[in-house]
C-alpha positions as CSV (number, residue, x, y, z in Angstrom):
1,X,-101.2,-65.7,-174.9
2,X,-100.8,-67.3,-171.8
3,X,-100.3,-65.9,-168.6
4,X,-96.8,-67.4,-166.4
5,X,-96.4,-64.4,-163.6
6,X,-99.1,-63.3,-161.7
7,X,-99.5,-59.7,-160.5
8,X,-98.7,-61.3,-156.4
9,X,-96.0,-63.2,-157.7
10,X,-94.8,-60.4,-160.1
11,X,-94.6,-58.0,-156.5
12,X,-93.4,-60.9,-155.2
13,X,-90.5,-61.1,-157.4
14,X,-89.8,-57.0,-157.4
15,X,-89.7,-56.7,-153.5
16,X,-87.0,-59.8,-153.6
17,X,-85.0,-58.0,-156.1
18,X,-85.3,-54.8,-153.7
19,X,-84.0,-56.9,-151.4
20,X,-81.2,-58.2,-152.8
21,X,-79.7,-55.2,-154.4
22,X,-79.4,-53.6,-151.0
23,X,-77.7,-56.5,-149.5
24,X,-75.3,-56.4,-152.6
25,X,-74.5,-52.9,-152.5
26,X,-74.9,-52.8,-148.6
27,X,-77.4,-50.4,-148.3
28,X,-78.7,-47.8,-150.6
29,X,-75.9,-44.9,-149.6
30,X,-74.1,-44.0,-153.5
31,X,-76.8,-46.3,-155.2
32,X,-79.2,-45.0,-158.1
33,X,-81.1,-46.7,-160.6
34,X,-82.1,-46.2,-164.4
35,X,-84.9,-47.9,-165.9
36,X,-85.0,-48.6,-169.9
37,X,-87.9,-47.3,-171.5
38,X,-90.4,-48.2,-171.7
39,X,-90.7,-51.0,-169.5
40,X,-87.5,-50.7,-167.4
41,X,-89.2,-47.5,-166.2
42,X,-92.0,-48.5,-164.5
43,X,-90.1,-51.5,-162.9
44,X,-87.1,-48.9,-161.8
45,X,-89.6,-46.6,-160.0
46,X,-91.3,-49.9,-158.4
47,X,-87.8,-50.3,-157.4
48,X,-87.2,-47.2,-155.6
49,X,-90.7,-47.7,-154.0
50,X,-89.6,-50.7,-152.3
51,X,-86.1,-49.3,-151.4
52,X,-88.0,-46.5,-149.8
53,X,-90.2,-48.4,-147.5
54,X,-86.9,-50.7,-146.9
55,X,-84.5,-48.0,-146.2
56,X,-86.6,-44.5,-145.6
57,X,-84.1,-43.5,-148.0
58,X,-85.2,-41.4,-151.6
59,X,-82.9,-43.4,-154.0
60,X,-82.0,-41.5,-157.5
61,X,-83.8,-42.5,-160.3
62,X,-83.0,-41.9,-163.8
63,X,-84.9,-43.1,-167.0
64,X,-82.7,-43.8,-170.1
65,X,-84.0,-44.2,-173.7
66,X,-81.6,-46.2,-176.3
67,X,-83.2,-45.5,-179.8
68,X,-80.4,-43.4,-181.1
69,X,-77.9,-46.5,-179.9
70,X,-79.4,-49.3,-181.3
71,X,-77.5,-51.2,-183.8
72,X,-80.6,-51.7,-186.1
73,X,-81.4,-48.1,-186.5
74,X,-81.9,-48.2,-190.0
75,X,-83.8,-51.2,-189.9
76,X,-86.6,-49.7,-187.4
77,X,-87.6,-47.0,-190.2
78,X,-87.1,-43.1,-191.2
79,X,-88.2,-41.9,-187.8
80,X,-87.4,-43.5,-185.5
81,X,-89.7,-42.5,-182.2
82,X,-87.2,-41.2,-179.7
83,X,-88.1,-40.9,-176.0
84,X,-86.6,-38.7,-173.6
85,X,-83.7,-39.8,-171.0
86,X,-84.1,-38.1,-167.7
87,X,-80.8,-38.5,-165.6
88,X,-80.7,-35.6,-163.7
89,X,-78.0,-36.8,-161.5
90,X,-74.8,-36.9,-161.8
91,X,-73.5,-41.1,-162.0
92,X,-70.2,-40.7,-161.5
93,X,-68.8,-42.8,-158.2
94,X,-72.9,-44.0,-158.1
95,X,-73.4,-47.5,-158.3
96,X,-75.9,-47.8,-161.3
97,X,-78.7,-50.4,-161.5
98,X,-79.5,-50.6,-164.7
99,X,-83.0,-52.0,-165.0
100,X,-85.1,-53.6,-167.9
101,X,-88.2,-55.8,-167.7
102,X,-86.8,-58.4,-170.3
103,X,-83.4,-59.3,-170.9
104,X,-83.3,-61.6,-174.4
105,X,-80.3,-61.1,-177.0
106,X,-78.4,-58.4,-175.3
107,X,-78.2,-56.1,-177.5
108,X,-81.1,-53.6,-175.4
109,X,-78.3,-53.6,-172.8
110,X,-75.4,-53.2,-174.6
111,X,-77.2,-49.7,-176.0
112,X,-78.0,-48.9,-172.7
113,X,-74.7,-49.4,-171.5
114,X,-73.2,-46.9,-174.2
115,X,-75.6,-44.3,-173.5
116,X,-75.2,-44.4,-169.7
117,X,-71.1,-44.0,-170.5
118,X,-72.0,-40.8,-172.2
119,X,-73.2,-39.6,-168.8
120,X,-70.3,-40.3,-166.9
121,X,-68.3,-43.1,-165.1
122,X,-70.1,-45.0,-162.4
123,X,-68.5,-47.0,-159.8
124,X,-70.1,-50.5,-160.9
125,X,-72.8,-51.0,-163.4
126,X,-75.3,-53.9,-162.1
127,X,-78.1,-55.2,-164.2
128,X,-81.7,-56.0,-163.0
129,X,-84.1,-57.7,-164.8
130,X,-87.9,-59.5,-164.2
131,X,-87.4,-61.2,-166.9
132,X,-84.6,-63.5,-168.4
133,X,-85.4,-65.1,-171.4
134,X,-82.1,-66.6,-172.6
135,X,-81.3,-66.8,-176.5
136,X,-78.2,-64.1,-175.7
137,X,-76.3,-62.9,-178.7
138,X,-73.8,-61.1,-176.3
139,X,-72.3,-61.7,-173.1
140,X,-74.0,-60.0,-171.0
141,X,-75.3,-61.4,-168.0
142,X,-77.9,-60.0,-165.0
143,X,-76.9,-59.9,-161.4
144,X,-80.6,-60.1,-160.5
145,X,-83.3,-61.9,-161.8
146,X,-87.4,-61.8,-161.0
147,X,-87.5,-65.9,-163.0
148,X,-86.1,-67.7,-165.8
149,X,-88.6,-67.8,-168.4
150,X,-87.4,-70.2,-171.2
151,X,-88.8,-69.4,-174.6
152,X,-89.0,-70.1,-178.5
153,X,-86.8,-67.8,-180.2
154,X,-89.7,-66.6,-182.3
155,X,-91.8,-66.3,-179.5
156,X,-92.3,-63.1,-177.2
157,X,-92.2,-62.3,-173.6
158,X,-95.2,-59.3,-173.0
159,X,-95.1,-57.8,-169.7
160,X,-97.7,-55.7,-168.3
161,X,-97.8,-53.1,-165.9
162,X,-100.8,-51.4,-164.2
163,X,-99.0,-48.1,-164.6
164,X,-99.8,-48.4,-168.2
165,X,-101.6,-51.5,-169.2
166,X,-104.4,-51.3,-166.3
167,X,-102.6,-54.8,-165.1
168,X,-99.6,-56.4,-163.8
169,X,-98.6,-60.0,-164.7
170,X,-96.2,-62.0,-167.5
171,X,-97.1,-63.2,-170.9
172,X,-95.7,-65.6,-173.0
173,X,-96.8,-65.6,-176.6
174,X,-95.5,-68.2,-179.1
175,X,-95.6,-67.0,-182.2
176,X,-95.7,-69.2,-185.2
């Protein structure tokens, strides 16, 4: 496994994304965001950290869990572990940043897109990811990136947060 982020450029890369989805959405007035578990999560609330100290402003955060949407249900076993979603907002007229730590196929998103629906019908619906690792299955695209990380198909894309792994930093493991 060989390390390609570092935890400085990994908080590097999160306060740029801060950045730039406040001068997308000028400001953070009607904004909210909703992290993917398990992973989306922790970057969503490093998210809102940084818009705080941008802004002074408490941003909305939601965390959304996709299991019951996933396509390959059937395929992941009998029980399927489901976590909870915690959107104790309402997102209609919010402009929703959807956040996950890797973006590969699509398909995460695309669940994550029908289960936010269910809540209600934002304004806009952007997508933030650390990690874009191309081999897309869908069209879906991110408007914000942390860095292009091309991969092997078969390999995998680990990312590690202190939160819950004791460490930040990016992983690439080829597998063979």
């Amino acid at each position: 496994m060989n390390q390609i982020i570092s935890s400085e450029e990994m908080n590097r890369a999160i306060t740029r994304i801060a950045h730039e989805i406040l001068e997308k959405n000028k400001g953070a007035s009607r904004l909210a965001l909703i992290g993917i578990r398990t992973g989306g999560a922790y970057l969503a609330k490093r998210f809102q950290d940084q818009i705080h100290a941008i802004e002074k402003c408490e941003v909305p955060l939601g965390l959304l869990d996709i299991t019951l949407y996933r396509d390959d249900l059937t395929e992941i076993g009998p029980q399927p572990n489901v976590g909870e979603t915690e959107i104790d907002f309402d997102v209609s007229k919010k402009r929703i940043v959807l956040v996950d730590d890797v973006l590969f196929s699509g398909r995460t998103i695309r669940c994550a897109l029908d289960a936010l629906i269910d809540f209600g019908r934002p304004e806009v619906i952007q997508l933030a990811v650390l990690v874009d690792r191309g081999h897309r299955e869908l069209p879906i695209k991110p408007d914000y990136v942390g860095k292009n990380i091309p991969t092997a198909k078969s390999g995998s894309v680990i990312v590690k947060f202190e939160e819950h792994d004791g460490e930040d930093g990016i992983y690439v493991k080829e597998n063979e």
